[in-house]
C-alpha positions as CSV (number, residue, x, y, z in Angstrom):
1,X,19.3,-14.1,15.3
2,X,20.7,-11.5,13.1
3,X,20.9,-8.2,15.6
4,X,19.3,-4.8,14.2
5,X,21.9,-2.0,14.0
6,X,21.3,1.0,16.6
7,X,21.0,4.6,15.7
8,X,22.3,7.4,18.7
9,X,19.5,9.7,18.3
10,X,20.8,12.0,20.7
11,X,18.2,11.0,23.2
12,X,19.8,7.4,24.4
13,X,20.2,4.1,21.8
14,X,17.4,4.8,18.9
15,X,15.9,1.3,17.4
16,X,13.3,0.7,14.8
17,X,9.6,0.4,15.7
18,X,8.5,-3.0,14.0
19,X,5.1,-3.8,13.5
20,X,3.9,-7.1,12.5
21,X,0.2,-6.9,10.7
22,X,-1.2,-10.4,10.5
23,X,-5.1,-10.2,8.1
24,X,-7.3,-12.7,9.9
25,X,-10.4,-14.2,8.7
26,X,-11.7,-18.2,10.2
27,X,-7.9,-19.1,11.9
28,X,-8.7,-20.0,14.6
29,X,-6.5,-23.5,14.0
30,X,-3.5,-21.3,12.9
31,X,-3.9,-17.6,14.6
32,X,-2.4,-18.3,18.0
33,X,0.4,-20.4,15.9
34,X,1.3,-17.3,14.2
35,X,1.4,-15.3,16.9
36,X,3.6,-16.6,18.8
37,X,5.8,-18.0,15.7
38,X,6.7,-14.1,15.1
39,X,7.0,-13.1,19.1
40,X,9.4,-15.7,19.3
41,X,11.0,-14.1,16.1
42,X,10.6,-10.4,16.6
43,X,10.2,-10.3,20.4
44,X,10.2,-6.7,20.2
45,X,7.4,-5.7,17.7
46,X,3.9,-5.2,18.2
47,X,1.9,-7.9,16.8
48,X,-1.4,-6.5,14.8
49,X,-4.3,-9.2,14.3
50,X,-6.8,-7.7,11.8
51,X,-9.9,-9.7,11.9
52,X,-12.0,-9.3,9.3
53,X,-15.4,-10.8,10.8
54,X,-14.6,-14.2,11.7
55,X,-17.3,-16.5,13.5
56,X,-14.7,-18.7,14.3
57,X,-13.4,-17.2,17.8
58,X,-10.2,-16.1,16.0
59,X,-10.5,-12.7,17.5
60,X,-10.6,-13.9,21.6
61,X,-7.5,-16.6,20.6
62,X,-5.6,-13.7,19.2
63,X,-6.0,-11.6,21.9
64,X,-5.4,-14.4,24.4
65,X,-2.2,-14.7,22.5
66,X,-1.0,-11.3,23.3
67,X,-2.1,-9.7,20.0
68,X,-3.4,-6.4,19.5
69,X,-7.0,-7.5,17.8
70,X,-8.6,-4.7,15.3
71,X,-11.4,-5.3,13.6
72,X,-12.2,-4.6,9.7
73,X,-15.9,-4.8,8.7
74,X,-15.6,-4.8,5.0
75,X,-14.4,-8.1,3.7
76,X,-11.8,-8.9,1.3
77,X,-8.1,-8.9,2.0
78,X,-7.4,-5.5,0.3
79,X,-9.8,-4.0,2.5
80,X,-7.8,-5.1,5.2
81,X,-4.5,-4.0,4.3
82,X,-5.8,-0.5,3.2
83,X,-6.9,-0.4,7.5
84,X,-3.7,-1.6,9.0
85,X,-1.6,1.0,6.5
86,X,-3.6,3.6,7.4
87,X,-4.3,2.8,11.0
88,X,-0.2,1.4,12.2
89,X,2.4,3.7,12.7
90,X,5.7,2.0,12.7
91,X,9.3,1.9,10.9
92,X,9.0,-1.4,9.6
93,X,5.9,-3.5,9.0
94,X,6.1,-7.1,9.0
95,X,3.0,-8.3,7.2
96,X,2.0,-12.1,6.5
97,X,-1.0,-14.2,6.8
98,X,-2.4,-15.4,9.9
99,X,-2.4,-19.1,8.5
100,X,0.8,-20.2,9.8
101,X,2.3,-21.3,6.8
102,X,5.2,-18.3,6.4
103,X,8.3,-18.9,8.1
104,X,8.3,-16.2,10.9
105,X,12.1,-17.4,12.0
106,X,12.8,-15.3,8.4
107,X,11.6,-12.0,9.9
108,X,14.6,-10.9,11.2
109,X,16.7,-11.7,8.2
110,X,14.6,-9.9,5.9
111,X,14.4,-7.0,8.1
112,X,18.0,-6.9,8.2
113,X,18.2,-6.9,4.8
114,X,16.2,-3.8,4.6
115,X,18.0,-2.0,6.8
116,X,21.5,-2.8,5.2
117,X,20.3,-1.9,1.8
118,X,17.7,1.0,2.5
119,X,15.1,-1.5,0.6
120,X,11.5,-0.5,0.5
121,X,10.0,-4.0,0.3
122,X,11.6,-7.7,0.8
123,X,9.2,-10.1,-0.3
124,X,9.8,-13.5,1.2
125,X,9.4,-15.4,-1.9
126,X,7.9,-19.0,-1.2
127,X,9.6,-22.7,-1.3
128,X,7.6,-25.3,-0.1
129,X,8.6,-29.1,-0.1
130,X,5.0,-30.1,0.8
131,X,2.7,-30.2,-2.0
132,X,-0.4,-29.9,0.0
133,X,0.8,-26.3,1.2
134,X,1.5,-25.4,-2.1
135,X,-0.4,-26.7,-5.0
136,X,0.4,-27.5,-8.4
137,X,-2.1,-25.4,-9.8
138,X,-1.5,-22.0,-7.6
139,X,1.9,-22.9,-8.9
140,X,1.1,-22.6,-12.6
141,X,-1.2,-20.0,-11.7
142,X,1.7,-17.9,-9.7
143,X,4.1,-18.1,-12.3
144,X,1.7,-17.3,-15.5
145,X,0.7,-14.5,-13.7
146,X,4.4,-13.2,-12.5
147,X,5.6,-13.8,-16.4
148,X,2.8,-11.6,-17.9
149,X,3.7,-9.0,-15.3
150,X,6.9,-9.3,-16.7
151,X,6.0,-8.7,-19.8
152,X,4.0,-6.3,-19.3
153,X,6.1,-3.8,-16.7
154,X,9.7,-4.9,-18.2
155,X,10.6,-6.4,-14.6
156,X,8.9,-9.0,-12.1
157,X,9.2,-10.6,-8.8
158,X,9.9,-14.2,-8.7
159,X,7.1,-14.7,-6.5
160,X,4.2,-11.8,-7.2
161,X,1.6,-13.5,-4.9
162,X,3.1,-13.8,-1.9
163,X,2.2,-12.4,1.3
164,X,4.8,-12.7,3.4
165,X,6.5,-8.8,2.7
166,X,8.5,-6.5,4.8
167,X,7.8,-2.9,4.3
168,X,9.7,0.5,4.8
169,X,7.5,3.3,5.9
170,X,8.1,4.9,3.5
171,X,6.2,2.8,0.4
172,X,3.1,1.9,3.2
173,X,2.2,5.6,3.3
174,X,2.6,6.6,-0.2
175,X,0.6,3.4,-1.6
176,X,-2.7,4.0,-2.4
177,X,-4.7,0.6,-1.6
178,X,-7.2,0.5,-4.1
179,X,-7.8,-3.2,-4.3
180,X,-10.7,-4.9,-2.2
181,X,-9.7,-8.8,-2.2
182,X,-6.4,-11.3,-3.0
183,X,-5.4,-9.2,-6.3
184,X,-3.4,-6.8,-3.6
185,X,0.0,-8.7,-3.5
186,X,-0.1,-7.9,-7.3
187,X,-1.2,-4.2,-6.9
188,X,1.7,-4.0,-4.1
189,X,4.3,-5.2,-6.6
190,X,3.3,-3.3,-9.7
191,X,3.4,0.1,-7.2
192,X,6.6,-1.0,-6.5
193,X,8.0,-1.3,-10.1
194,X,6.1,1.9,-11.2
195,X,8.3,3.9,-8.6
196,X,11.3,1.7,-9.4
197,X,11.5,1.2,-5.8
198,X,14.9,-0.7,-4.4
199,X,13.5,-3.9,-3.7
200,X,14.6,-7.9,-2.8
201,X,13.8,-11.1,-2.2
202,X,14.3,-13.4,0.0
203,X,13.8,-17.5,-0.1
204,X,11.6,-18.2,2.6
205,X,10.2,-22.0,3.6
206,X,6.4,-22.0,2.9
207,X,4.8,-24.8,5.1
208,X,0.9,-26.8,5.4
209,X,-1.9,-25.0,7.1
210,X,-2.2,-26.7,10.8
211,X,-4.7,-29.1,11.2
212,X,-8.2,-27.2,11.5
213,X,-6.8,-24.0,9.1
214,X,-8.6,-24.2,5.8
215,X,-7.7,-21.6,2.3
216,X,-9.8,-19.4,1.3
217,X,-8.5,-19.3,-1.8
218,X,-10.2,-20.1,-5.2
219,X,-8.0,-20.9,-7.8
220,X,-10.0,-20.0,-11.0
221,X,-11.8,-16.8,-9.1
222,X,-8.7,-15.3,-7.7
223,X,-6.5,-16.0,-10.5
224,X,-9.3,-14.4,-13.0
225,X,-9.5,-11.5,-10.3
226,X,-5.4,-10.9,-10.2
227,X,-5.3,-11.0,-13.8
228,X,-8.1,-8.7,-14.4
229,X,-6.5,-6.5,-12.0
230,X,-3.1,-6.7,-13.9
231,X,-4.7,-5.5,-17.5
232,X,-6.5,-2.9,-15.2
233,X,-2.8,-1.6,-14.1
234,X,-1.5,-2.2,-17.1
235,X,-4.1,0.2,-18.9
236,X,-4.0,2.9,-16.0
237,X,0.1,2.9,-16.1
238,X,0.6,2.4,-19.6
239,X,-2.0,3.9,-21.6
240,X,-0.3,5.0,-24.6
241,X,0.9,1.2,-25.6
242,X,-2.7,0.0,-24.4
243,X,-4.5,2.0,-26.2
244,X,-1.9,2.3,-29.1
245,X,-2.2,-1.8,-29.8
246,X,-6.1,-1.2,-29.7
247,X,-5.6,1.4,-32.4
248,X,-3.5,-0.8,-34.4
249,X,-6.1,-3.6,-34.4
250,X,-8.6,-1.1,-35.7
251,X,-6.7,0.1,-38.2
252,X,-5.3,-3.3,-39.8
253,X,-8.6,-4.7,-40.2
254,X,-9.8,-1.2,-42.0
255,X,-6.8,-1.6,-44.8
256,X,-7.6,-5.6,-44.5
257,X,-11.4,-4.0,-45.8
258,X,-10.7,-1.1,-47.6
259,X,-7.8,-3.2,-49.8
260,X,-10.7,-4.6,-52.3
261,X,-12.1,-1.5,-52.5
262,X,-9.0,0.3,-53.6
263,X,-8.2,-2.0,-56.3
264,X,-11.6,-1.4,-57.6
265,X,-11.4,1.9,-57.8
266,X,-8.3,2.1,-59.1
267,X,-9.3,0.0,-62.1
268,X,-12.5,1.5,-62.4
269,X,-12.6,4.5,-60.4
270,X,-15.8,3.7,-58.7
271,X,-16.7,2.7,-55.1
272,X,-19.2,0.4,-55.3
273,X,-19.3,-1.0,-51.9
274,X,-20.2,2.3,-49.2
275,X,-21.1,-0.2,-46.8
276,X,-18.2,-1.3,-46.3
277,X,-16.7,2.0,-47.5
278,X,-18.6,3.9,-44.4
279,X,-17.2,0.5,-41.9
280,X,-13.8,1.3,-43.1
281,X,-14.1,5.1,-42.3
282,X,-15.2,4.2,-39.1
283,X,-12.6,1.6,-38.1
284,X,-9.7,4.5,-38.9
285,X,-11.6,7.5,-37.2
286,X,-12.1,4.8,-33.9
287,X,-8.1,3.9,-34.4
288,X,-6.9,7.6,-34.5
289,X,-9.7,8.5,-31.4
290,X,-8.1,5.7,-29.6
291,X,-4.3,6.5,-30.5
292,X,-5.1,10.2,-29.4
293,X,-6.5,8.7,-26.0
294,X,-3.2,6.7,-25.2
295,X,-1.2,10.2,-25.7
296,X,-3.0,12.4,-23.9
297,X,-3.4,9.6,-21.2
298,X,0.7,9.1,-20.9
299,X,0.7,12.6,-20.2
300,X,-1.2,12.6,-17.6
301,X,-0.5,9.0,-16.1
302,X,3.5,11.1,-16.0
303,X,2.0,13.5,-13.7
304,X,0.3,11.0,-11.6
305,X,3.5,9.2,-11.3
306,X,5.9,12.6,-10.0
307,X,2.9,13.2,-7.9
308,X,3.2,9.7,-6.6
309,X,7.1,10.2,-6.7
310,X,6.7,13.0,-4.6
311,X,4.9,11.4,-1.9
312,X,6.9,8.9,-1.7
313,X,10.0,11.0,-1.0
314,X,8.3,12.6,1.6
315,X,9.4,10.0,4.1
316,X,12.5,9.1,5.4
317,X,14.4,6.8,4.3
318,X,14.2,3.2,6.3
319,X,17.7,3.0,7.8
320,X,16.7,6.9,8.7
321,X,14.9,5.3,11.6
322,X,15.5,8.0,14.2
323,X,14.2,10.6,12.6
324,X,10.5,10.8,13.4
325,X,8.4,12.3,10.8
């Protein structure tokens, strides 16, 4: 196990604060698994178990494992991980699911990493060699989605969905959660491309649920849901080629309509069509409305992101562990 470096803080041998946030909901055939997977790997950090009203007995098995045990009342993983930013106070934060299927033996590599390369976020980006931990169809689903991210933001992670991520303190208090379900991994990663964040990734073995331990997933709901949520970020952060492709749309099928009713009035000088004369006028006032939208937007959505940039800077930086905030 890779060593972290020490800091002399003036005060004795400073070292970071780690804390590893684990979202819990019906584990009770994984939870104590993970538990003691990461106390083995990070026997220093305090290990987080936020329950988010199981009827499974996952909160007593936590706790009997030596976790601290909150409890989240609204469901939905995004609700979740908006508590433990806010609630956790820590250097590092170690987050993955309570399932048991992340490799906690990683944790101190990727922590390492961080620290070496002041990195804001290592995302442990999933290999599995069992098919029944990862199926063909999350699969597809995962690399669809992380190619149309690409597309969309310029850059991508290899792995967009996963949520086994190491975070500086600095990008959990400056990230707004606004997500409430399993579209967060992809709200984490665009936040992190919009502030051009350093970030890596790191391969990471991705193994079957234990016996007992059952997904939660839905592939056609939560891949609908993390796309929606992509055009929704895509919209918010890049209003002025959103809106200006709407506008183009509008305004080719107005000249598509208005083209027969040039020729005729060039050849007779005569609309005789307002119908379609009044549709056309519309179409173009609608594509200059929503072309006008778009720029005024990008000016503000620049503001937004200083603001955001701002914040951000605020903190230290993550190998600036011994200075306290």
């Amino acid at each position: 196990m890779k060593e972290f470096p020490a800091v002399n803080s003036g005060e004795g041998i400073a070292t970071p604060r780690i804390a590893v946030i684990l979202p819990c909901y019906n584990e009770a055939g994984a939870i104590v698994r993970t538990v003691e997977d990461f106390r083995r790997a990070l026997p220093n950090a305090d290990i987080y178990v936020f329950d988010n009203n199981s009827t499974d007995g996952s909160r007593e098995l936590a706790a009997g494992a030596g976790a601290i045990v909150r409890r989240v009342a609204q469901q939905g993983k995004g609700h979740v991980v908006r508590r433990m930013f806010a609630d956790i106070d820590a250097d590092i934060y170690v987050m993955a699911d309570g399932d048991a299927t992340y490799e906690a033996a990683a944790a101190p590599r990727m922590v390492a990493a961080m620290l070496a390369d002041n990195l804001d976020m290592v995302v442990g980006s999933r290999k599995s060699e069992v098919e029944e931990a990862y199926r063909r169809g999350h699969r597809f689903g995962n690399w669809a989605l992380t190619s149309l991210l690409k597309q969309l933001f310029g850059r991508s992670f290899t792995d967009i969905l996963s949520g086994y991520r190491i975070f500086s303190r600095r990008f959990v208090k400056s990230f707004p959660v606004l997500s409430a379900g399993f579209e967060i991994e992809t709200e984490i990663s665009v936040h992190a491309l919009e502030l051009a964040m350093p970030v890596s990734e790191i391969v990471t073995a991705y193994g079957a649920r234990p016996e007992g331990s059952e997904s939660k997933l839905s592939t056609w709901r939560d891949g609908w849901r993390i796309l929606r949520t992509i055009i929704t970020l895509y919209r918010i952060e890049r209003p002025i080629l959103f809106f200006g492709v709407i506008a183009a749309l509008l305004a080719l099928a107005g000249l598509i309509l208005a083209e027969p009713l040039i020729v005729t009035y060039m050849q007779t000088g005569l609309v005789p069509r307002f119908p379609t004369a009044i549709l056309v006028t519309g179409l173009m006032i609608l594509a200059t409305l929503s072309a006008m939208c778009g720029l005024i937007l990008d000016t503000v959505v620049r503001g937004r992101r200083e603001v955001r940039r701002l914040a951000y800077l605020a903190f230290r930086a993550p190998s600036d562990y011994a200075r306290r905030d």
